[in-house]
C-alpha positions as CSV (number, residue, x, y, z in Angstrom):
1,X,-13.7,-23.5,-11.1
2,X,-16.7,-24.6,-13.9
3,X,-16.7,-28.0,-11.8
4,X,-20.6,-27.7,-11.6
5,X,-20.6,-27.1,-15.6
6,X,-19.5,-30.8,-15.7
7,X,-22.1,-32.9,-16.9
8,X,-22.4,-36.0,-14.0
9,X,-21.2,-39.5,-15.5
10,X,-23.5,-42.8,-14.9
11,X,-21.9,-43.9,-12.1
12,X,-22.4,-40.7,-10.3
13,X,-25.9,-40.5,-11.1
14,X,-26.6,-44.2,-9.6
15,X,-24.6,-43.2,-6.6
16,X,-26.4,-40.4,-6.2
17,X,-29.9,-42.1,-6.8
18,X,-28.5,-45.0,-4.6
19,X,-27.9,-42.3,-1.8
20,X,-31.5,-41.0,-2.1
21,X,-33.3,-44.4,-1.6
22,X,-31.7,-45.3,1.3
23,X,-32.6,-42.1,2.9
24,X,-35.8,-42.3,1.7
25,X,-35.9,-45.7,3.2
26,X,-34.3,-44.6,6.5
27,X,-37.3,-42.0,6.7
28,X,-40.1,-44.1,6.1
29,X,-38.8,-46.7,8.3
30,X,-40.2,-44.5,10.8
31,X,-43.6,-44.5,9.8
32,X,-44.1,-47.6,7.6
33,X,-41.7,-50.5,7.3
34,X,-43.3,-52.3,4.6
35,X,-42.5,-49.4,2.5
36,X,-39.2,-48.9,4.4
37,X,-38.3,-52.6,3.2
38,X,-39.4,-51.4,-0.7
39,X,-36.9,-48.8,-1.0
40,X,-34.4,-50.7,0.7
41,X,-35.0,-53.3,-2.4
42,X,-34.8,-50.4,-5.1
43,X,-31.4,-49.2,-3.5
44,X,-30.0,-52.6,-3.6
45,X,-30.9,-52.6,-7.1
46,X,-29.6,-49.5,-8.1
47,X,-26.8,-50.8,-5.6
48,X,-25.9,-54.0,-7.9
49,X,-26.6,-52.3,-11.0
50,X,-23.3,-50.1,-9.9
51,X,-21.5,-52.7,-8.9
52,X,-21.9,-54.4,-13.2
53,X,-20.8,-50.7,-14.1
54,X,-18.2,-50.7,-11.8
55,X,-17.0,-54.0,-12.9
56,X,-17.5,-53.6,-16.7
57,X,-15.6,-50.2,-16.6
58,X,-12.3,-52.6,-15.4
C-alpha cells in the first residue's frame, strides 16, 4: 500500500537512469547522431556498471 514510501535501492536507480539514456539517445538520434552515439556510450556505462552490481550482489 506505502510501496512508493520505499526508498529505491542502487540497482533500481541505475536501471532507471539506464532507461532514461537510451531514450534520450533514441530522441536525439533524430536530430543529431553524434550526440545520439554519446548517450548511447553513457547507457552502456551505466549498463556495465549494473551488470558488477548485479554480479557482486551473487
Amino acid at each position: 500500500m506505502f510501496g512508493w514510501l520505499k526508498p529505491k535501492s542502487q540497482e533500481e536507480k541505475l536501471e532507471a537512469l539506464y532507461k532514461q539514456k537510451l531514450q534520450e539517445a533514441f530522441d536525439l538520434s533524430k536530430v543529431n547522431r553524434a550526440k545520439s552515439d554519446l548517450k548511447t556510450a553513457e547507457a552502456e556505462a551505466i549498463a556495465q556498471e549494473l551488470e558488477a552490481l548485479r554480479n557482486a550482489s551473487k
